[in-house]
C-alpha positions in Angstrom: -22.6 15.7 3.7 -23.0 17.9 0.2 -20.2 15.7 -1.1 -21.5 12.5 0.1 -24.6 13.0 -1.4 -23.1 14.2 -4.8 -21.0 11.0 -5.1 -24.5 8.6 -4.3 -25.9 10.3 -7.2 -22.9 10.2 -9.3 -22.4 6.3 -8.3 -25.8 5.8 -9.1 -25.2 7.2 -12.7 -22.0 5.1 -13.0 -24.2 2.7 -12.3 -26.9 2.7 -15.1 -23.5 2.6 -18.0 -21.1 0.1 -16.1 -24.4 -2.8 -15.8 -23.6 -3.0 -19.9 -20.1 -2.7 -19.7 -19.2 -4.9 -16.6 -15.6 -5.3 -15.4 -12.5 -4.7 -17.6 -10.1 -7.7 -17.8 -6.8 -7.7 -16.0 -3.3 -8.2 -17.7 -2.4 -11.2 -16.2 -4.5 -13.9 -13.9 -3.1 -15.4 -10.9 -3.1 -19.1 -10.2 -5.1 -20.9 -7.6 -3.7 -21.1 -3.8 -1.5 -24.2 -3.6 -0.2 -24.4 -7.9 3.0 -22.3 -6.9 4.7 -24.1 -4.5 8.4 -23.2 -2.5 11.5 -24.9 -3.0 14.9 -25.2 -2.0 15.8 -22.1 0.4 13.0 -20.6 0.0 11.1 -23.3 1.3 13.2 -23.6 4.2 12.6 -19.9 4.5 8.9 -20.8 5.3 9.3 -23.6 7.0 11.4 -21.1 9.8 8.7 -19.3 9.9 5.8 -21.9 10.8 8.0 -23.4 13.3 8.4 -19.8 14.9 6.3 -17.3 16.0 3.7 -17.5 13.0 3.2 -21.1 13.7 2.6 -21.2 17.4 1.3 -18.2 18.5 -2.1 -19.5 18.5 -0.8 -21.7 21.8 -0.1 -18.7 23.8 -0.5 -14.8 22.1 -4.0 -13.6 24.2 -5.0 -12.4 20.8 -5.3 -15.3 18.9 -5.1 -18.3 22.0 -6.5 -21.5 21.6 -9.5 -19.8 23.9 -10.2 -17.1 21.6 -9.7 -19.0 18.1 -13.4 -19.7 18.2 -14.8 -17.5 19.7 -13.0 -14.5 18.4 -15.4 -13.9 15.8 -17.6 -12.6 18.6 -15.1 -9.6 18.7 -15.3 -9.1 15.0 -16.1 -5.0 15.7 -12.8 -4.4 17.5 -9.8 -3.7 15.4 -7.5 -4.2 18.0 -9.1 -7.9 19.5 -10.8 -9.8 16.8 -9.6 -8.4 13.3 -6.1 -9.7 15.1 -8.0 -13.6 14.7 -8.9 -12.7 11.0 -5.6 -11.7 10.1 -3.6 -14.7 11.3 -6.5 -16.8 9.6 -6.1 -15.2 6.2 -1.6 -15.3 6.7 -1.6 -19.0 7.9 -4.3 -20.2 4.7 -1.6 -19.6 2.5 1.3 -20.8 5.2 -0.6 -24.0 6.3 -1.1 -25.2 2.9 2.2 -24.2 1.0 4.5 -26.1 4.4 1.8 -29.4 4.1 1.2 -28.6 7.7 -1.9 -30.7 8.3 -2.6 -29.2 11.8 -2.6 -25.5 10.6 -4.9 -26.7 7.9 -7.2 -28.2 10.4 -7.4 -25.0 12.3 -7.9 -23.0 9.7 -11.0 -25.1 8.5 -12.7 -25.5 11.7 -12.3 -21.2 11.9 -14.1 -21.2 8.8 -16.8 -23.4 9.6 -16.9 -22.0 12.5 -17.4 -18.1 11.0 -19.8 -19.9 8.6 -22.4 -21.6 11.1 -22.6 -18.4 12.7 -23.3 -16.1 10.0 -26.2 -13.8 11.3 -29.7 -14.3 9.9 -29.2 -10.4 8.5 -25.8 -11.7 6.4 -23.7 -10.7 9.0 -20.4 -12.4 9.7 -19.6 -12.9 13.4 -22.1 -13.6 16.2 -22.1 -10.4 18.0 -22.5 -12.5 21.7 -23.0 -9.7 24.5 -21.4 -6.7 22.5 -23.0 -3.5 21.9 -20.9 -2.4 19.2 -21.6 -1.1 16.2 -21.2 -2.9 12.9 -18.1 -2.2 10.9 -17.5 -3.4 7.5 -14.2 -3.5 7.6 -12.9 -6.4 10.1 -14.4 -8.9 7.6 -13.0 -8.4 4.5 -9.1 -10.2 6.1 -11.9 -13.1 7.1 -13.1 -13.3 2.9 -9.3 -12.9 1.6 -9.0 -15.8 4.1 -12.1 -18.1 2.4 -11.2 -17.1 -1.3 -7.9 -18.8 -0.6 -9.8 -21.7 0.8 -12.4 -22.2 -2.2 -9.1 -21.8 -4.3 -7.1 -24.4 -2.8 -10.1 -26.5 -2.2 -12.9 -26.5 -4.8 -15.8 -28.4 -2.6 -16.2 -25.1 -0.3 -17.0 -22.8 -3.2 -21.0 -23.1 -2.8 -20.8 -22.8 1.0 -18.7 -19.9 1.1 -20.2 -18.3 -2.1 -23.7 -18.4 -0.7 -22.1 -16.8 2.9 -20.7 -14.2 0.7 -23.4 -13.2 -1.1 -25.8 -13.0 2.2 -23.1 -10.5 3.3 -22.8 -8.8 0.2 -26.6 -8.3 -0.1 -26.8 -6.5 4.0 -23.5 -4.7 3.5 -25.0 -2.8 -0.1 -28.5 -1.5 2.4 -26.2 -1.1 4.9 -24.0 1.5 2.3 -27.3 2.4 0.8 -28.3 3.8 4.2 -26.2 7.0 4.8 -22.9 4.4 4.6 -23.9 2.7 8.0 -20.8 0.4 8.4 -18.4 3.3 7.9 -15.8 4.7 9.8 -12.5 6.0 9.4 -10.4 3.3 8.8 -13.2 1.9 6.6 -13.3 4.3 4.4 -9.8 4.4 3.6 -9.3 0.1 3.1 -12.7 0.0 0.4 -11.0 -1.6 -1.9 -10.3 -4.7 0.0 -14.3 -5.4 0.0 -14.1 -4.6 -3.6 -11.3 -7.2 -4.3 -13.8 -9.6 -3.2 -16.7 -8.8 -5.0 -14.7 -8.3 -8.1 -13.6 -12.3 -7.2 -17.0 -13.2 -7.2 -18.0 -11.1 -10.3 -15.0 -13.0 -12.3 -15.9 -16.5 -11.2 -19.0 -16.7 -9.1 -21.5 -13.9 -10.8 -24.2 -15.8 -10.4 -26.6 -13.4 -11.9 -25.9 -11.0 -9.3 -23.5 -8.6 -11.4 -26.0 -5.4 -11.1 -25.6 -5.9 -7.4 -21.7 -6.1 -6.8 -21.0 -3.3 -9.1 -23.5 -1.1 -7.7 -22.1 -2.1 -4.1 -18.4 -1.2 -5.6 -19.8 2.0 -6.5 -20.9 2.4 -2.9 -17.8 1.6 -1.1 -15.9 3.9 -3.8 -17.8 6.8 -3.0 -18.1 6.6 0.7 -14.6 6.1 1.1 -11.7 8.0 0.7 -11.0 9.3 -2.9 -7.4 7.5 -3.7 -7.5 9.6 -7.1 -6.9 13.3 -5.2 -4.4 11.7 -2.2 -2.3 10.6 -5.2 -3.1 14.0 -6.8 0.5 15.8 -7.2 -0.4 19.1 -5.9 -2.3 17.2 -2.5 1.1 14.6 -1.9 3.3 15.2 0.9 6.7 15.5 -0.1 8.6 15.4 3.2 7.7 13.8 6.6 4.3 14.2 7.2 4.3 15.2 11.4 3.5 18.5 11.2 1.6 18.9 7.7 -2.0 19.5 7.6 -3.8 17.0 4.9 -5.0 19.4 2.5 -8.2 16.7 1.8 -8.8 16.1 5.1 -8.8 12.6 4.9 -5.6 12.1 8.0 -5.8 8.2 8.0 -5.1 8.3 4.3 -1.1 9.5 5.2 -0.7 6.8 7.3 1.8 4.3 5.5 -0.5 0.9 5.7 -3.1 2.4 4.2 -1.1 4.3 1.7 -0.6 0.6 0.4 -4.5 0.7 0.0 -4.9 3.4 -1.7 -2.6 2.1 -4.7 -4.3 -0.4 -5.5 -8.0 0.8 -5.0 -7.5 2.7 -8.2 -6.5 -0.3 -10.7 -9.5 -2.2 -8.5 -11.6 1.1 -9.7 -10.3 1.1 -12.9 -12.4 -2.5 -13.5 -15.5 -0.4 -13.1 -14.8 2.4 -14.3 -12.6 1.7 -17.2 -10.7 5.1 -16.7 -7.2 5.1 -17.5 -7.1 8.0 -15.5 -7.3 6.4 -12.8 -4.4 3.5 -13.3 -2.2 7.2 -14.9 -3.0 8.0 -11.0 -2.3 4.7 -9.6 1.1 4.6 -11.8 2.0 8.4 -10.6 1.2 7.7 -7.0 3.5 4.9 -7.0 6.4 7.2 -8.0 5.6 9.9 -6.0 5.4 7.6 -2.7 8.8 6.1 -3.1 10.3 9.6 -4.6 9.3 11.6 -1.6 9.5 8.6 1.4 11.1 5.5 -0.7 13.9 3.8 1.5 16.9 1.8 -0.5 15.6 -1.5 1.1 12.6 -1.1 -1.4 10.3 0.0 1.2 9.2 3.4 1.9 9.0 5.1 5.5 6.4 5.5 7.8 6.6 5.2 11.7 2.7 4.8 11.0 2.2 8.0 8.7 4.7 8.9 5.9 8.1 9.6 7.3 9.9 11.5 4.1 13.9 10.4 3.5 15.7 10.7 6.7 17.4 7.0 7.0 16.6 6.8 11.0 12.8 7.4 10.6 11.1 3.8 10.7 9.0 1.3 8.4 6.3 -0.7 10.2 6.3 -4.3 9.8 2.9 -4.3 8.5 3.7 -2.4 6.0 6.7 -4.3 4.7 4.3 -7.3 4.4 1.8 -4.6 2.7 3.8 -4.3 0.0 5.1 -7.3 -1.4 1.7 -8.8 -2.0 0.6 -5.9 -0.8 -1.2 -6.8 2.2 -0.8 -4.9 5.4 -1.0 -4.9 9.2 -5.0 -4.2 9.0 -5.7 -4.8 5.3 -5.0 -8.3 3.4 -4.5 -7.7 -0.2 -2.3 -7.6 -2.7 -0.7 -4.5 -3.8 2.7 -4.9 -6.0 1.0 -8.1 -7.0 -2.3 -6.3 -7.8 -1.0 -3.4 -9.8 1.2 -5.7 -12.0 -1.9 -8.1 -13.0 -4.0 -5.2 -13.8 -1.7 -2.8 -15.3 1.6 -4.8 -16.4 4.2 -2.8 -15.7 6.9 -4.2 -14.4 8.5 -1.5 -12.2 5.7 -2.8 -9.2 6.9 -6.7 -9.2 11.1 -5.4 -9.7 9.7 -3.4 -6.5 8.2 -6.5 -4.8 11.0 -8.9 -4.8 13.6 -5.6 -3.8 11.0 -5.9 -0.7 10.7 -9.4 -0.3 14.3 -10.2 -0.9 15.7 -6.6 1.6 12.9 -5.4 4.1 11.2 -8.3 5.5 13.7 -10.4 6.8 15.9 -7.5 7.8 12.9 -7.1 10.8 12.5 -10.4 12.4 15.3 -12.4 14.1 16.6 -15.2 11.6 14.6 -17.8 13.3 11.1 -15.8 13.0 10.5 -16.2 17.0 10.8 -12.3 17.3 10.1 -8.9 15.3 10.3 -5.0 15.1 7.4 -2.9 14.8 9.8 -0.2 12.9 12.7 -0.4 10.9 15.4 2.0 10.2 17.8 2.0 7.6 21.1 3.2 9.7 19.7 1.4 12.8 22.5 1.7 15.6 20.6 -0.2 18.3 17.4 -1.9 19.2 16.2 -0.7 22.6 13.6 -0.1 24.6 12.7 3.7 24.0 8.7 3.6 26.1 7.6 5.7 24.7 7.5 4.0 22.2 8.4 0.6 22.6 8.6 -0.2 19.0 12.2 -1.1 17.8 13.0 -4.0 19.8 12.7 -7.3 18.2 10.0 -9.0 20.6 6.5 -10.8 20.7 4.5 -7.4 20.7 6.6 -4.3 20.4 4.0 -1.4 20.1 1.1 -2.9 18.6 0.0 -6.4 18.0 -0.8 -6.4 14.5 2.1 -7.0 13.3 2.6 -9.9 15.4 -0.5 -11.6 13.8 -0.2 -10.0 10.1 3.5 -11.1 9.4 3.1 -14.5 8.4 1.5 -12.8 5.2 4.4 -12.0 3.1 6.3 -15.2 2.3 3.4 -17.1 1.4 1.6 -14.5 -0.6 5.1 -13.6 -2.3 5.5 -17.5 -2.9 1.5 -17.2 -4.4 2.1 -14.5 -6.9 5.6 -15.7 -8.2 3.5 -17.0 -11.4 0.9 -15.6 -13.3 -1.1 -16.6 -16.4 -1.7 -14.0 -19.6 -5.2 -13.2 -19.9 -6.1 -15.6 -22.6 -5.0 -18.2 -19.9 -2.6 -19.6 -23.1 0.8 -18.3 -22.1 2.6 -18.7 -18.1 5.2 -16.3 -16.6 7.3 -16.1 -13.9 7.4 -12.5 -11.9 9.5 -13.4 -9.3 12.5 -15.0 -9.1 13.5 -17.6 -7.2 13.4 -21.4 -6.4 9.8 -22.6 -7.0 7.7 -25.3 -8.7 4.4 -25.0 -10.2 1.8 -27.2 -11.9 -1.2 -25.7 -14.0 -3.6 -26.1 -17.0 -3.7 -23.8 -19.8 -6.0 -23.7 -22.2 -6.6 -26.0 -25.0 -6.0 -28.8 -22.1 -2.4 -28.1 -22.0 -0.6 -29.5 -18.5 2.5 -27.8 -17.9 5.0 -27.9 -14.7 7.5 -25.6 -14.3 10.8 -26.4 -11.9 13.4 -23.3 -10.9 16.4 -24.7 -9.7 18.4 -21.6 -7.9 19.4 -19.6 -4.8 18.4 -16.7 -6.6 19.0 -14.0 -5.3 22.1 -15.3 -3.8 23.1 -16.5 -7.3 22.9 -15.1 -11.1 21.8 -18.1 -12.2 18.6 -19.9 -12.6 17.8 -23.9 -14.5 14.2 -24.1 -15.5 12.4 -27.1 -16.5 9.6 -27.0 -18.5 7.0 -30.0 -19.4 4.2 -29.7 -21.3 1.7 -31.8 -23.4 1.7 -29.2 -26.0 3.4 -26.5 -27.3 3.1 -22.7 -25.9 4.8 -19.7 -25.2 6.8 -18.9 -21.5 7.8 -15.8 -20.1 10.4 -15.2 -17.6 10.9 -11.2 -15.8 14.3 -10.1 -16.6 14.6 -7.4 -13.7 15.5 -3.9 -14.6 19.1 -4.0 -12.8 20.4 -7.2 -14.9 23.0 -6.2 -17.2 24.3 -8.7 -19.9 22.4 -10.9 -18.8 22.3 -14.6 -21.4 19.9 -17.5 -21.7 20.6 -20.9 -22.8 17.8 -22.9 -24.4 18.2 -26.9 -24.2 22.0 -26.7 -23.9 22.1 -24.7 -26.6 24.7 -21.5 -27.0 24.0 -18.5 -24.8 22.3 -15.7 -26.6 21.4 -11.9 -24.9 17.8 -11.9 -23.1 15.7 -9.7 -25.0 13.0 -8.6 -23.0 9.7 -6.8 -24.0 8.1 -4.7 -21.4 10.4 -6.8 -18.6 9.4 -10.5 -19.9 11.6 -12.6 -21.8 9.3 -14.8 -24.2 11.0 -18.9 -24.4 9.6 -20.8 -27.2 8.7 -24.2 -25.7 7.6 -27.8 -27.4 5.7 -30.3 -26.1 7.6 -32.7 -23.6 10.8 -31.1 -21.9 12.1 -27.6 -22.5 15.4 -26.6 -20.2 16.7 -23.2 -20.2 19.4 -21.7 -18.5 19.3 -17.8 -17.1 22.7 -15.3 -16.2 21.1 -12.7 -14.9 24.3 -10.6 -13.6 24.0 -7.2 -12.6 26.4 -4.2 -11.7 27.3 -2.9 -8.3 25.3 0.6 -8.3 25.1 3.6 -5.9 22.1 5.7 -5.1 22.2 9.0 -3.6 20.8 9.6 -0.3 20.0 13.1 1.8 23.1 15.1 3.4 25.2 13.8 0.5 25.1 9.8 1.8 24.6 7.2 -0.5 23.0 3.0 -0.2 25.0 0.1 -2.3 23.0 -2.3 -4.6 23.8 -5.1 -6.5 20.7 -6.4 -8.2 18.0 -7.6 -6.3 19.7 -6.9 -3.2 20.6 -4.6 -0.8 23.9 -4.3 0.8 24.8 -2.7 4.7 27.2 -2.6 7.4 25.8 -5.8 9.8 26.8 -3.8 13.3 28.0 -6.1 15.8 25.8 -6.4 18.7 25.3 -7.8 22.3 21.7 -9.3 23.2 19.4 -8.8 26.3 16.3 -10.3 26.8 13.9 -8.3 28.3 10.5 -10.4 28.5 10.4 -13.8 28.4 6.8 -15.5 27.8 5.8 -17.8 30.3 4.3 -19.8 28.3 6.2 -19.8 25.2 10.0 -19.6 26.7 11.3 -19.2 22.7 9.0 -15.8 22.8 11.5 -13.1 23.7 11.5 -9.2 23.4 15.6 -8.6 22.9 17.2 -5.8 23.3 20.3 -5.5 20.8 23.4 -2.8 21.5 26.4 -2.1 18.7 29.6 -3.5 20.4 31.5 -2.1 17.8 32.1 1.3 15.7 29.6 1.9 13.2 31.0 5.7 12.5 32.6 5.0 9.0 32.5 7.0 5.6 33.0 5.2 2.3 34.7 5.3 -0.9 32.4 4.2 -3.9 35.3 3.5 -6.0 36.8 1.0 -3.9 33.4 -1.6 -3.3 34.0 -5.0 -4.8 31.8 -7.9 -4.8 32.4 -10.9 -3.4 30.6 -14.2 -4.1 31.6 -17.2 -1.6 29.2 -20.1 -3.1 28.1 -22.7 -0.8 30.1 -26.0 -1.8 27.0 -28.3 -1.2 24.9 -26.1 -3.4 22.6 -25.7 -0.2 22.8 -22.2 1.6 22.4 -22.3 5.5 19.2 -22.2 7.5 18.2 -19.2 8.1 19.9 -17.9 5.4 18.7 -14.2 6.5 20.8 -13.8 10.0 24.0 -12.5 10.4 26.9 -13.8 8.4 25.3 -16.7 6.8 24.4 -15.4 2.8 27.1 -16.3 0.6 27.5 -13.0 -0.9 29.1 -9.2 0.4 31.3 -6.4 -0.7 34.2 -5.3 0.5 35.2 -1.0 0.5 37.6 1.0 1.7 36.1 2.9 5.1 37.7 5.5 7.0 36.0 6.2 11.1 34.6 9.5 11.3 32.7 12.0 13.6 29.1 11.2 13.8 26.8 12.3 16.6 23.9 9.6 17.9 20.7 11.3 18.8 19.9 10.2 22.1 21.3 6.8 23.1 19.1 5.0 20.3 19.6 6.7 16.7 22.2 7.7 14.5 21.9 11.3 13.8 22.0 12.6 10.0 24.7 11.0 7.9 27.5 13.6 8.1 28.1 15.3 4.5 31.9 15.7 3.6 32.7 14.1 6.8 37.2 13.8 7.4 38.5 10.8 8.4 39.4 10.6 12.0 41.6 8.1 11.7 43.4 5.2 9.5 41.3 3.9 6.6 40.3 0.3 7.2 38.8 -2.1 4.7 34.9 -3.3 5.8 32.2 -5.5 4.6 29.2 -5.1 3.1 26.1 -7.8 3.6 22.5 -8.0 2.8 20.7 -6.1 4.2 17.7 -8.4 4.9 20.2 -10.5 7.4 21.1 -7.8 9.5 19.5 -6.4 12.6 21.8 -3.3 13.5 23.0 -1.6 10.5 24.5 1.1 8.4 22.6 0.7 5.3 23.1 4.6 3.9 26.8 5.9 4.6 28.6 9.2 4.1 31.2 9.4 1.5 35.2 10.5 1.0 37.7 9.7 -1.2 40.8 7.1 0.1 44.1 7.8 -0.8 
């Protein structure tokens, strides 16, 4: 209670210096919900995924049923019942609008309007009909992510859903200014959400009220968990975190979702504070997270708390999708997305798209109807274990967050693939891939931007550029492209030159076409016990095991629903030789990669090594043991193939190496 009341006062001091000050400015501004739009695969990438389980579970899941979808805001206290309605309503905003689906549109509008006519005379969101529970801040702030995107997309909501904010803004700072009534644990760790959203409504929709959603940041920072000392060297765990005592205290703030949080609620403090301690801490904690628990997917581990190395400890699903934008299975913002736009460096977005492009696809089935709740890197099969029941691919393994929170990661990838520079003169691309976008900078300039690729299933990229006048572009050159050209107008190939990751293209008014070879090298990172994972840029590469299927539920009401249980039907026990990989790139001779592209044989690129079978124990009937270090062969050496990792389901993604003869 002594600190508590030592951080009021402090807050309130903060208080009296930021009300002159206000918020500092971010590095680069994202675009409004519906300018960056999918193309080629990668639209059919989202399209899979609203005809699956993201686009139907509304008709069936007892979460989120057609029943509930109204009146689930009555639940809004429960975590576990109605935060699950709030989270698929802030995934399928962005998933409705960027697959033109008009009917997840319409259902997304009547849940807003719905929220909206029953906002609590007091401010608060959600009708509270025959519950008794106390109010938690928390379970609202998926609901605004949800309505920012709306007002975005659509401009003619802003006053309604501005004023609703702003009644709820005004409760929740008594609320906070009453002992923190409104906090508990997992609210105290996901602040910075809340603080997102004032800081959207400080930026665009002030409204004279800017002494009021500062002083309410100040709140939530200082009731909530201090992201500055978790991030701390000395206080980071730097192996698996089961049997470590938090030093701080704070236990929910090892668990891996909300580790996500807590990265970006320092550059969200740093806007009040204007400390560049705190995005030094932001930047550290990064490193130190994927140091200490990073997995070669571009993910880091934690079967729910921090996990450490070991490639047969799991990743949630949540926290996949927490990452890339970074939103996760109980939060919805943006992380890698976040800390790039404030800070601008580029090692968060060359993160993002390793994520995108490796760890979410690699846990759903290709066609999106099924998912893990953990991932593994050498994952030898995917069975029922209760307890837990987390690794098969199913409608609800373990928990049902993930089921509603998944939907999140395309679109919100797809959302932050673009951003603006401050000055709102200047557009870049941070994520590659096949997209179009269509934007106003200043001065009146129109621009549209076209990417013609199957990046990352390709080196090469066509942009096409119109504009009314002239300006300059920028395009991320990723970290792991080596040689890499660019073409402008037809013109001879010259080396990118990049400055802190972007490469500046000088383009006129009318047409400006540019051609990017953005090759890389096939590289090797070491692994514990000796074992190493294959790159080759963006992507990942693994040994796709062979498996059997077994269907172990069936929904009765949605027959394509199915938890499966998958079994290796071949040998997985092989060391490698690094010197031997070789990369192989099989095109697609229409130009147009298969649908999904993520599922088992079906991307056009691999590698091929020299493998030898080995000894190497299982643990249990589920898990491969340890990677075996200077493992002999146990027979003839054999060549194998390497794929992306993303489209496999069973895999060896970290192997054991010797040296062929």
């Amino acid at each position: 209670m002594a600190r508590f009341v030592l951080l009021l006062t402090v807050s309130g001091l903060f208080s009296q210096a930021l009300s002159q000050t206000g918020l500092a400015p971010k590095q680069y501004l994202s675009l409004p919900l519906g300018s960056i739009r999918p193309t080629g695969w990668l639209f059919d990438q989202l399209m899979v995924q609203t005809n699956g389980l993201a686009g139907h579970e509304h008709e069936f899941y007892d979460y989120v049923s057609e029943t509930d979808w109204m009146g689930g805001p009555s639940y809004y206290s429960s975590l576990e019942e109605g935060t699950a309605i709030v989270l698929l309503f802030n995934a399928m905003v962005p998933n409705g609008i960027l697959a033109n689906n008009s009917a997840i549109i319409e259902r997304t509008q009547e849940f807003l309007d719905y929220v909206l006519d029953h906002q609590d005379s007091t401010g608060w969101m959600g009708p509270e009909v025959n519950t008794t529970k106390p109010r938690y801040l928390w379970g609202r702030y998926p609901f605004m992510f949800g309505a920012i995107q709306m007002v975005e997309y659509n401009p003619d909501l802003t006053d309604r859903v501005v004023d609703a904010l702003y009644k709820f803004v005004n409760l929740a700072n008594q609320m906070l200014h009453n002992n923190g009534e409104g906090i508990e644990p997992w609210t105290q760790t996901r602040w910075e959400d809340f603080v997102m959203t004032l800081q959207w409504l400080y930026d665009f929709h002030p409204n004279g009220n800017e002494a009021l959603l500062i002083d309410t940041m100040e709140q939530l920072k200082y009731t909530g968990v201090p992201w500055e000392e978790v991030f701390e060297a000395q206080y980071f765990p730097t192996t698996a975190t089961d049997d470590l005592p938090n030093p701080l205290g704070y236990v929910l703030s090892w668990h891996g979702v909300n580790m996500a949080e807590g990265l970006k609620a320092l550059p969200a403090t740093y806007r009040f504070t204007h400390n560049q301690s705190d995005l030094d801490r932001a930047s550290e904690g990064w490193d130190l997270l994927f140091q200490y628990h990073g997995r070669p997917s571009g993910i880091y581990a934690a079967d729910e708390y921090l996990a450490g190395l070991e490639a047969a400890r799991g990743t949630e699903l949540c926290l996949v999708v927490a990452s890339i934008v970074v939103v996760d299975c109980l939060s919805q913002a943006q992380t890698g997305s976040y800390l790039y736009q404030v800070i601008g460096d580029p090692k968060y977005v060359d993160r993002v798209e390793r994520i995108a492009y490796n760890a979410l696809p690699a846990e759903l089935t290709g066609d999106f109807w099924s998912r893990q709740y953990l991932q593994q890197q050498n994952q030898i099969a995917a069975k029922n274990m209760t307890p837990p029941y987390s690794n098969v691919f199913g409608l609800e393994p373990n928990y049902p967050c993930c089921t509603v929170n998944h939907p999140q990661g395309w679109p919100k990838f797809i959302t932050n693939a673009f951003v603006t520079t401050a000055d709102q003169s200047s557009l870049a691309q941070v994520y590659l891939g096949p997209f179009q976008t269509q934007t106003t900078l200043t001065t009146e300039n129109p621009v549209t931007v076209t990417v013609n690729t199957i990046y990352p299933f390709s080196d090469l990229l066509n942009t096409t550029i119109t504009a009314a006048k002239a300006f300059t572009y920028y395009v991320r050159i990723p970290s792991w492209v080596v040689n890499g050209t660019i073409s402008i107008n037809g013109g001879e190939a010259a080396a990118v030159s990049p400055n802190n990751g972007l490469q500046a293209v000088p383009v006129e008014a009318g047409t400006t076409t540019f051609t990017l070879n953005l090759p890389a090298e096939i590289t090797t990172e070491s692994r514990p016990h000796g074992s190493i994972a294959v790159h080759r840029g963006p992507l990942h590469y693994a040994f796709d095991i062979p498996r059997t299927s077994k269907v172990l539920i069936q929904n009765a009401e949605q027959p394509d629903a199915k938890d499966l249980e998958f079994d290796a039907t071949a040998a997985w026990e092989y060391a490698i030789d690094p010197s031997t990989l070789k990369f192989v790139n099989n095109p697609p001779a229409s130009g147009t990669l298969p649908s999904p592209v993520y599922d088992s044989g079906l991307p056009p690129l691999s590698m091929t090594v020299t493998a030898c079978p080995i000894n190497w124990p299982v643990a249990g009937s589920t898990f491969a043991s340890a990677p075996p270090t200077n493992p002999a062969c146990t027979g003839a050496q054999k060549t194998i193939t390497l794929t992306p990792y993303g489209a496999t389901k069973l895999r060896i993604g970290e192997f054991p190496v010797f040296t062929a003869k």
